[in-house]
N, C-alpha and C positions, 0 to 999 in steps of 0.2 A: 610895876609894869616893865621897867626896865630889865630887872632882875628874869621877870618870862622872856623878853626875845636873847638876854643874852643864852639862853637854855635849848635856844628853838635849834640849835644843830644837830640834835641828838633826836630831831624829827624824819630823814632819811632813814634814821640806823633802827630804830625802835624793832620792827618786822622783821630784821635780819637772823634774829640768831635762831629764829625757826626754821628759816633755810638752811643754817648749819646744822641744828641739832642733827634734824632729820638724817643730811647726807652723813653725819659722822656717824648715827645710831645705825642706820642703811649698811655701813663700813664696817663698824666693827662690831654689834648688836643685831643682823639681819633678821635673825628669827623673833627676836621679840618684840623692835620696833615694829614688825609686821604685824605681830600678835596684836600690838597696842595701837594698832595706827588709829582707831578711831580719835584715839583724846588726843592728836598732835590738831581736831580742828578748834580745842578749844584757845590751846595758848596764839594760836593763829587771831582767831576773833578778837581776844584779849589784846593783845599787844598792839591791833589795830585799833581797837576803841582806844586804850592811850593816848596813842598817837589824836584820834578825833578829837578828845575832850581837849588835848592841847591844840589843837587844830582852832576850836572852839574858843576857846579862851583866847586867842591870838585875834580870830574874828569879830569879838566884841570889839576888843580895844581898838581896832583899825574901824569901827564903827563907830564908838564912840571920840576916837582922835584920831584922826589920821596923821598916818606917820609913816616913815621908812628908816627901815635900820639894816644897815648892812656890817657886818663883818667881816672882815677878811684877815690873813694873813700868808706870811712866804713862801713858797714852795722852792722855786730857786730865783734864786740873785746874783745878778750879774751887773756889767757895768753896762752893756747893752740890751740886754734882755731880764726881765723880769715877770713872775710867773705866781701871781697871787690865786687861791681857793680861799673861800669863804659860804656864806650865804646870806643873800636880798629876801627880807620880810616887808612887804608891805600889799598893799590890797588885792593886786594880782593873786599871789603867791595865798594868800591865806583864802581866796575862792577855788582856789584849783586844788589848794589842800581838803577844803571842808570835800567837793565833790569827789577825790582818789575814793577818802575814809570810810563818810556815809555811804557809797555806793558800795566798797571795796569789803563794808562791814556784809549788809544784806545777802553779798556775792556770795562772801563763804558760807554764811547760814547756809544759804538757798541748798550750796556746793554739798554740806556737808551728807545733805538726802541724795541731791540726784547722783554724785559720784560714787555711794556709800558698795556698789556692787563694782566697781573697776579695779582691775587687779595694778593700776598704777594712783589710787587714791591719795597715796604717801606724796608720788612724784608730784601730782598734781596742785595741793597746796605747799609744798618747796616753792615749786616755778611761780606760787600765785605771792609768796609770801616775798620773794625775792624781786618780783613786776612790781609790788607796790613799793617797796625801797627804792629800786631804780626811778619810779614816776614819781617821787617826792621828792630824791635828789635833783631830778631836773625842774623839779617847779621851783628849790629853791637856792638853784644856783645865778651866782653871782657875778659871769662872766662865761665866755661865750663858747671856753675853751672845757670851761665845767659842763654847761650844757650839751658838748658833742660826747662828752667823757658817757653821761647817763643816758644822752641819746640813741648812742648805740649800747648803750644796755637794756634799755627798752625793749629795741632790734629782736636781740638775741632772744628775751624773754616772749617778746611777741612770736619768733620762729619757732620754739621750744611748745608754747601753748598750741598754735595753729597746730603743727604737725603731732601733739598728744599722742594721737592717736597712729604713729609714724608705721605699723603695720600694714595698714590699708595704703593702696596708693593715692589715693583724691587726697586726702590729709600729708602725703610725704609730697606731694607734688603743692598742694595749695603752699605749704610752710616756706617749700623752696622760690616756687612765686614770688611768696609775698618777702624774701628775704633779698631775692634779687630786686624786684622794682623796687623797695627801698634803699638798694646798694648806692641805684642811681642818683636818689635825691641825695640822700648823705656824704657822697662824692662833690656834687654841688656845691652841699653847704661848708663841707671842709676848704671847698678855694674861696668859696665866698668868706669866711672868719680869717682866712689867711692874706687874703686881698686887703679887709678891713685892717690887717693889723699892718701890715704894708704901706698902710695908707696913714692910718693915725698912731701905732706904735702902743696901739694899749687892748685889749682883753676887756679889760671891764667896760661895764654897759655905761655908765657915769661920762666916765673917760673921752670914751668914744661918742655916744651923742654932743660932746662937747664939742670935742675938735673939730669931728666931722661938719658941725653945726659952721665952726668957724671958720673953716677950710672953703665951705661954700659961698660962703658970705664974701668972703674977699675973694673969691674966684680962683684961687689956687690948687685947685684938684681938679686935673681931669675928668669932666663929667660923664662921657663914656663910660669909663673905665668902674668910677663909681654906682653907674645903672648896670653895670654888667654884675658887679659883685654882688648887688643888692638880688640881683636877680637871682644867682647861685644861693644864696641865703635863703631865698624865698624859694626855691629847688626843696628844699628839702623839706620846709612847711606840704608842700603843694603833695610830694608821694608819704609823707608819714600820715594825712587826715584825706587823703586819697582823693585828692581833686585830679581833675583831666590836665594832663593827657596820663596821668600816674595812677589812674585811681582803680585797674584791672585787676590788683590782688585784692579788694577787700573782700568784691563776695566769696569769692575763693576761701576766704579765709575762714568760712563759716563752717568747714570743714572739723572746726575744735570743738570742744564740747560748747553748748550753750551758755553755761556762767560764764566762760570764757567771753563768747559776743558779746555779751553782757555789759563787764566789766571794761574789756579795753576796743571791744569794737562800738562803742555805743557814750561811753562815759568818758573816758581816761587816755588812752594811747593816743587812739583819733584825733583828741582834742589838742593834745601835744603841737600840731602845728600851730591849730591858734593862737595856744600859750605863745607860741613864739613870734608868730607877725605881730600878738597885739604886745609882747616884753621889746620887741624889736621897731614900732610903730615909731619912736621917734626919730629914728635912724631913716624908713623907709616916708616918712612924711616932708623931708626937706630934697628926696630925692626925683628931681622930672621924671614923669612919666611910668615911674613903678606902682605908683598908687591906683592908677589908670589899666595897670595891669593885673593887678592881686584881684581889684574889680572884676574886671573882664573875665579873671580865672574862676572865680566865682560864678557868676552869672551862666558861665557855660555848665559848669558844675551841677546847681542847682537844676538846670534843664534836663541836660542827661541824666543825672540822677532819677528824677521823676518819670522820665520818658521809657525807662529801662525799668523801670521797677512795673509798671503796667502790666506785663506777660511775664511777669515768671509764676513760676509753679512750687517753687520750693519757699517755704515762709521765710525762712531765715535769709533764704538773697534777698526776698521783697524787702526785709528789713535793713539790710543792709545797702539796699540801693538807694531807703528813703536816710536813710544814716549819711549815706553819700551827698545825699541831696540838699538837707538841713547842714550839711557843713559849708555847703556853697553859700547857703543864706550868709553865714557867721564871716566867712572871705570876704563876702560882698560889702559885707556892713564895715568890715579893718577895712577893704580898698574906697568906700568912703571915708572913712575919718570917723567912724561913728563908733567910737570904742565903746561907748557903754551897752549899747542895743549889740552888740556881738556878743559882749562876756553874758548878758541877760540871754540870749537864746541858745549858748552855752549853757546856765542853769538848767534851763528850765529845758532843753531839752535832753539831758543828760538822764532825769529820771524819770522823761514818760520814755526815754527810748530804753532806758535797763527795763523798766514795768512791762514793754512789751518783748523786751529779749525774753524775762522767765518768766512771762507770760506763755509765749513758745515752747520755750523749754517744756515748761508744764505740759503742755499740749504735748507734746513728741515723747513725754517721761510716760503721758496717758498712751499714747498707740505702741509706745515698743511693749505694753502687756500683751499685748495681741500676740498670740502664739506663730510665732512663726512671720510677725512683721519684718523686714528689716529697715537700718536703718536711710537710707533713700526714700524706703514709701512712707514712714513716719513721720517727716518731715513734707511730702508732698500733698498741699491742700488741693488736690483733685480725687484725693484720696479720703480724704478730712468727709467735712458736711453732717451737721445734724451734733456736734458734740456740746451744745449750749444744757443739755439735760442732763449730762452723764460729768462735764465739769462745769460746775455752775459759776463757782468765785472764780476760777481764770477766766470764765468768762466775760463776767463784768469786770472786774480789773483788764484785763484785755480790752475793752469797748471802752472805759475809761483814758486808759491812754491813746488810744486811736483815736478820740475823739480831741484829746489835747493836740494831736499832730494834727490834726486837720484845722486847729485853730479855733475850736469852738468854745467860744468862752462861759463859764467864766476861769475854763483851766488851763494851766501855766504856760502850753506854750500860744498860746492867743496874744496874751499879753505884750512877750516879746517879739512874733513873725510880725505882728499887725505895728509893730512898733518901727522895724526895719521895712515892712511896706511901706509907711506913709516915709520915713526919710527917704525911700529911692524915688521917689516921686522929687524931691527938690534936688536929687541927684542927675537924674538923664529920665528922662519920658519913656525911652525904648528899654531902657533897663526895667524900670518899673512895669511895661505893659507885660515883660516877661517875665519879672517875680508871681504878680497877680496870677496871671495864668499858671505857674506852677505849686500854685498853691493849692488853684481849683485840679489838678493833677494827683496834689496831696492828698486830697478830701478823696479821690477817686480811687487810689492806688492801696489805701487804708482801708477802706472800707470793702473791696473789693477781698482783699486778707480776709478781714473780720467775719464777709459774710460765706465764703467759700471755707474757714473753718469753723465756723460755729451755728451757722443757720441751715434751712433745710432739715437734710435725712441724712444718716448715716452711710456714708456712704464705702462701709470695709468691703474692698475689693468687689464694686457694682454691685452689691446684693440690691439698689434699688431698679434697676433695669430687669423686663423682661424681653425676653426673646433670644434674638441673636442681635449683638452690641458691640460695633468696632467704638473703643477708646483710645486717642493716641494718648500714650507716654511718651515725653520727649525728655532727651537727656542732652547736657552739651559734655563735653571736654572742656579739663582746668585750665586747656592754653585756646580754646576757643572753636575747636573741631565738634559742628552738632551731628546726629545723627539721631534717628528717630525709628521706633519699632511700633509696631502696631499688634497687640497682645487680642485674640480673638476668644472671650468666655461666653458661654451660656448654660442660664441655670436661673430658676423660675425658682419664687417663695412660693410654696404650696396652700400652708395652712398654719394660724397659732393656735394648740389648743391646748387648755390647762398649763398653758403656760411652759408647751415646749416646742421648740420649732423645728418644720423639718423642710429641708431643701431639698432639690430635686437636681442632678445633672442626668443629660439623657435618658434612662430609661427607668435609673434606681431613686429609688427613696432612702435616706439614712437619719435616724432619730439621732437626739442630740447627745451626746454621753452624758451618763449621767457623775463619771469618776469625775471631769472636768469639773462637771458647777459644785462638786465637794470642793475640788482642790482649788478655784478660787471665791472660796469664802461667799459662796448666795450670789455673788454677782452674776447678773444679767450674761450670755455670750449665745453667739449663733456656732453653725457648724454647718460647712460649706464643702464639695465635696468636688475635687478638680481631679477630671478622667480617673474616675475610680479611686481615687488617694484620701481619703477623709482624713481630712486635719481640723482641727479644735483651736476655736477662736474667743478669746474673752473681750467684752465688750470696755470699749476707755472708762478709766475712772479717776475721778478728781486725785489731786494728789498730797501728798503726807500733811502735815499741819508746818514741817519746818519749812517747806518748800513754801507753802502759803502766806507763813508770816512777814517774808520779805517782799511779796507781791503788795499785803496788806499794807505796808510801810509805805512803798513808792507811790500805793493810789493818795496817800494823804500829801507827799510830796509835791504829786499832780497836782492835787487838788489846790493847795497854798500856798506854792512856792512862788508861784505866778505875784505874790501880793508883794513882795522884795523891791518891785519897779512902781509900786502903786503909793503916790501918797495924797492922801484925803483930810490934809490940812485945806483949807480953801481959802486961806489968808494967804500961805505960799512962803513962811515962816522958816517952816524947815521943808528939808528936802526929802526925798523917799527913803528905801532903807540903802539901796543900791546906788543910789549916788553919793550918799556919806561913805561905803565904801570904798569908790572908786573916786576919792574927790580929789584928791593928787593928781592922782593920772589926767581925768576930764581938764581938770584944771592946766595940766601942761599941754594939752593937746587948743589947748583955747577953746575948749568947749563951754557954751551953756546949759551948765549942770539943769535937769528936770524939776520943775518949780511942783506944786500940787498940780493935781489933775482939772483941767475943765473940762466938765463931761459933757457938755456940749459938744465941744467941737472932737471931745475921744469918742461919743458913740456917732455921730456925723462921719468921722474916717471910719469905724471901724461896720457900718453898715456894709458897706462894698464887700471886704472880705469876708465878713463870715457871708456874704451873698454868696459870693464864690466859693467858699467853702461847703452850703449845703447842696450847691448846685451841683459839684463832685457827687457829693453823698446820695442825691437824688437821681444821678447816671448809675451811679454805683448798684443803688437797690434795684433802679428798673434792670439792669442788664442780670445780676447775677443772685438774684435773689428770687430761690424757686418759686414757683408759682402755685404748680401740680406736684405731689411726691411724688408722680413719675418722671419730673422735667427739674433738672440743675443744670444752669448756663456755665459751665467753664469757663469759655472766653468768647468775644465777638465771634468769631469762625463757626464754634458749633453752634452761636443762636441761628445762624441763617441756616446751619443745616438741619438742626431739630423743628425749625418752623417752618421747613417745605420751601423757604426760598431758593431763588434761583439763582446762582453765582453770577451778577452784573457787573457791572465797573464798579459801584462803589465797594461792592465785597471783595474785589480784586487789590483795590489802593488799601480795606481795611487788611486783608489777609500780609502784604506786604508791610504794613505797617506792624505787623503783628512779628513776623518773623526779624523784623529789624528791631526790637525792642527784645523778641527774646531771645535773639542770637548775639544778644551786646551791641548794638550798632555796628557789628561784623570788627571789633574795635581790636578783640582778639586775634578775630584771622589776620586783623591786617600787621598786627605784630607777627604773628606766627611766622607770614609770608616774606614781611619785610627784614625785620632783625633777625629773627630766626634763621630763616633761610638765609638772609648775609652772610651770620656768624657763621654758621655753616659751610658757605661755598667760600670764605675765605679759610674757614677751618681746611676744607678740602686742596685748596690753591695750597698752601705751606704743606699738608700732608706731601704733595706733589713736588711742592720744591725739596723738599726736604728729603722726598725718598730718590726722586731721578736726578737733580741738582747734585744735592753735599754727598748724600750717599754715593752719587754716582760718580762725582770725581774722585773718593777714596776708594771704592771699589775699582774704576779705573786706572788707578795706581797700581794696585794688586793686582788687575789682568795682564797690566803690560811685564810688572814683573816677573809674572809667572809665565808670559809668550816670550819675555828678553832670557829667561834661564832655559826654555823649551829650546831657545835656538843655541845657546850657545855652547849646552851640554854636546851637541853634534859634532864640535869644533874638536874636542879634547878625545881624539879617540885611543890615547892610550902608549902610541907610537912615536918613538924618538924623533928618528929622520923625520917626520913630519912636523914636530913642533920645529925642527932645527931650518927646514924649509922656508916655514912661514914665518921665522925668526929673523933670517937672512933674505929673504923676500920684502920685509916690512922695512931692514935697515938700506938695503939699493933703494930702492924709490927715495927713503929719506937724503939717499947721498946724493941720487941725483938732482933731486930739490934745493937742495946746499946750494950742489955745485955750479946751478944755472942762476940762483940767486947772487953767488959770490965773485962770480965774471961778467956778472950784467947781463944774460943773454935771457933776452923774453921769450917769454913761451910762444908766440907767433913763431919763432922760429920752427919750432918743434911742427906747427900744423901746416909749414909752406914744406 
């Protein structure tokens, strides 16, 4: 046992030398590593399972003994400074490793279909191979100065991914986004580690929990000074897992390709703060009133999260908002005290939320066949409806995890929300009455996904509507500017017969090509025909088997991962699986490790929430689950318009409610308006000083020299007796200045 952790350093590096092959083959091999680029996703896969099976093997043993092993050694040495790297193995560190791996393996599978057509496929797995070195390094650093070292390598690898796609602007704009709000928090946490070290004189986490421990105890540290740091510290948790008031780049960020969401918006980066409030909990647990705050950040988190996820249209923000949301759960549980039920809905929902990222994916891989889709409406579920026929397994795999996040049990993430629900109940009443409620938000905002992409009718580009049919499209802007167009089609389905269909716009009739349904292989497709334009549409289809086997994976992770936190000893002997994990840690935090289950009193609690969970799900299907193939509710707004109601007050408070959720709680404008436009009019205030000010006193200089040469060229005109004049002119005046100086006589005389 020993002998594996002394090895575990070479856990960070394992993935790296894929990021260099590449870029040295890219450098001096161009044409053939492109030829070859497919087989660079094997050594990718490989060298990641490595890493897991040692991953694995480290997990046992901190299960079966709990232990910590730190290593360090010198980097420089001085008499007053000193400057160790190493790395901290113990229970944290080896659940954050198991989640990079496992999730990070599936990723690239998934990756290796859906990227297999992009002409940066090479770059793609580089940046992915390179993200997960950087997120290992930080899980298993040993001090705080390590941690900022991979934290902003993360950074850069998160910028790099986000903006992939850096041709487009939403993508070069999201990346920058999301690189600047995280400038801010990492700014933070940089005085905040500089504070601490200020304070206690040490880097390592050991060190410092110690002193700082004793420093308070005896009252000799300003406590100010110490909530101020803790607070900068917790800066940088708060915009790396994008809690409020930091949390405006995530959806933005969905900009990257999908595995990308996946892996670090759902599983691994995100998570990165938690890593750190809960690696950092003993520091932030002896400090007034921070613990009260990470809570608080939370709680608000959680809200907005869910409140904002409500109206969006595009899948991958819904997901990203509930991503947002379940990370306030995990906040809320550190700003209790509650470290195990954090790192538990950490698990468990790490791989319903990857299940439903390339769940998505899947979905968006099936409509970009659509000839002529792009990618905006691919991703827009008003656009979706009716695909539960055409992809069957992402469907249930998709329905599977939605059903975990809504807390339905008996799958994984039931287990741990309903876990941190009944704690915030012995926490604060008002906190708890707003978790519950955002649960049933959960169950609502999920299923609303689910059913506007996969239930119903088909809905490519209105072919279920007849007549004439205003549809809004609403788009916003990446810094928060909406704007919305109203797209005016009509065109009636005529007739199916033998199995070919023909559509009708204004007056013409046009049959379906027949070269199309050759060239996609017997699949099903319509053919639609906009002011005389006929374009050839193939209908969604499930997708490859490699893209499916990682789906397959996660629903089983769904399914059982949830059992980690369950133990069904009833003598109460041993503990479950997750608290022999984490038995160190509970154990310093003074916690009472989870004895066996009494299911008395667990389905007694957990009645409530799954209440409130199907109660979401039962708003969900009455509102958005068609009824008539001629009738799909989009959102609250068009029910009342498709059902003939009449705009009253309560359609006015829901309409307003509606645009507040989908225009971000307006959270963007008010950055846009406020800091924006700061920076700006103080950008503009220096332009100004800087151009009539500085510029203008040395330009000033220049004029007068060049008005003092204009006047004095005048003077010299060439002629003796005149210089001799004004020669002899200048020395009398001087003589007689002398000479009334040197006999005393004042110039009074001169003017009587």
């Amino acid at each position: 046992m020993e002998q594996t952790y002394q090895y575990a350093w070479i856990i960070p590096f394992v993935p790296l030398p894929v990021t260099m092959l590449i870029g040295v083959g890219l450098l001096l091999f161009p044409t053939a590593t492109k030829n070859l680029r497919r087989m660079w996703a094997f050594p990718s896969i490989l060298l990641l399972s490595l890493v897991m099976i040692f991953a694995t093997n480290l997990s046992i043993q901190q299960i079966n003994s709990s232990s910590i092993y730190q290593y360090v050694w010198s980097w420089t040495l001085d008499n007053d400074f000193s400057l160790e790297f190493g790395y901290l193995i113990d229970g944290l560190t080896s659940i954050m490793a198991m989640l990079i791996t496992t999730v990070g393996i599936l990723v690239l599978i998934y990756s290796d279909n859906y990227m297999v057509h992009d002409q940066g496929y090479l770059r793609f797995f580089a940046y992915m191979s390179f993200f997960s070195t950087s997120m290992l390094g930080l899980v298993t650093s040993s001090n705080l100065i390590q941690i900022y070292l991979f934290w902003e390598l993360v950074g850069m690898c998160s910028y790099l991914l986000i903006g992939f796609w850096f041709t487009r602007p939403s993508a070069a704009n999201a990346c920058q986004k999301a690189f600047v709000t995280n400038r801010v928090g990492d700014f933070g946490l940089l005085l905040g580690i500089l504070g601490f070290y200020w304070i206690t004189g040490s880097f390592e986490f050991g060190d410092l929990f110690e002193i700082l421990n004793n420093l308070i105890y005896n009252n000799e540290v300003n406590s100010p000074f110490v909530t101020l740091c803790a607070a900068l510290l917790f800066t940088g948790a708060v915009a790396k897992s994008a809690q409020f008031p930091l949390h405006v780049w995530l959806p933005d960020a969905m900009e990257g390709p999908t595995p990308i969401s996946a892996l670090i918006h759902a599983a691994t980066m995100v998570a990165a703060g938690i890593f750190l409030v809960a690696r950092l909990l003993p520091l932030f647990i002896v400090i007034p009133y921070i613990m009260n705050f990470i809570s608080l950040i939370g709680i608000i988190t959680l809200l907005l999260g869910a409140t904002l996820a409500l109206a969006q249209k595009d899948i991958k923000r819904g997901l990203a908002y509930s991503t947002m949301s379940q990370l306030g759960y995990m906040m809320l549980a550190l700003g209790m005290g509650s470290y195990r039920s954090a790192l538990f809905h950490l698990i468990t929902h790490a791989y319903s939320k990857a299940l439903l990222f390339l769940g998505s994916g899947s979905v968006i891989h099936s409509m970009e066949t659509i000839v002529g889709y792009s990618p905006d409406k691919s991703q827009n579920m008003v656009l979706m409806g009716g695909l539960a026929k055409h992809v069957p397994i992402t469907k249930k795999s998709f329905l599977l995890g939605t059903l975990s996040l809504c807390g339905i049990p008996p799958l994984a993430c039931f287990w741990s929300k309903d876990e941190i629900l009944n704690e915030t109940w012995l926490y604060s009443p008002i906190f708890a009455i707003i978790a519950w409620a955002t649960a049933g938000l959960t169950a609502f905002y999920m299923f609303r996904i689910y059913l506007l992409t996969f239930e119903g009718h088909l809905n490519i580009n209105f072919q279920n509507y007849s007549g004439n049919q205003n549809t809004p499209l609403y788009s916003i802007s990446l810094w928060g500017k909406g704007c919305s167009t109203r797209i005016n089609k009509s065109f009636r389905l005529l007739r199916i017969t033998n199995n070919k269909t023909f559509f009708s716009f204004s007056k013409k009739t046009y049959q379906s090509n027949e070269n199309v349904r050759k060239k996609n292989e017997g699949r099903p497709f319509i053919n639609i025909v906009f002011f005389d334009n006929k374009k050839s549409y193939s209908y969604p289809y499930e997708s490859e088997n490699s893209m499916l086997f990682p789906l397959l994976v996660l629903v089983l992770f769904t399914l059982f991962v949830g059992s980690l936190g369950i133990s069904f000893n009833q003598e109460g002997s041993d503990l479950d699986i997750l608290s022999k994990w984490l038995a160190l840690s509970i154990n310093l935090f003074n916690q009472k490790s989870k004895d066996s289950t009494d299911w008395y009193e667990f389905f007694k609690d957990a009645i409530f929430s799954v209440s409130i969970a199907y109660l979401g799900i039962f708003l969900a299907s009455f509102l958005y689950k068609p009824i008539y193939s001629s009738f799909k509710n989009f959102d609250l707004i068009n029910l009342f318009v498709k059902t003939g109601a009449k705009r009253n007050h309560w359609d006015k408070i829901i309409s307003r409610l509606y645009d507040w959720s989908y225009n971000r709680a307006y959270i963007d404008l008010f950055y846009t308006a406020f800091f924006t436009g700061s920076i700006r009019g103080l950008a503009q205030l220096t332009h100004f000083f800087d151009r009539r000010v500085i510029d203008g006193i040395t330009n000033g200089f220049g004029v007068m020299s060049f008005f003092v040469g204009e006047c004095i060229k005048y003077v010299g005109g060439g002629r003796i007796s005149s210089y001799l004049f004004f020669y002899f002119s200048c020395v009398s005046i001087f003589l007689i200045i002398y000479s009334f100086q040197f006999f005393d006589i004042p110039f009074a005389f001169l003017i009587q």
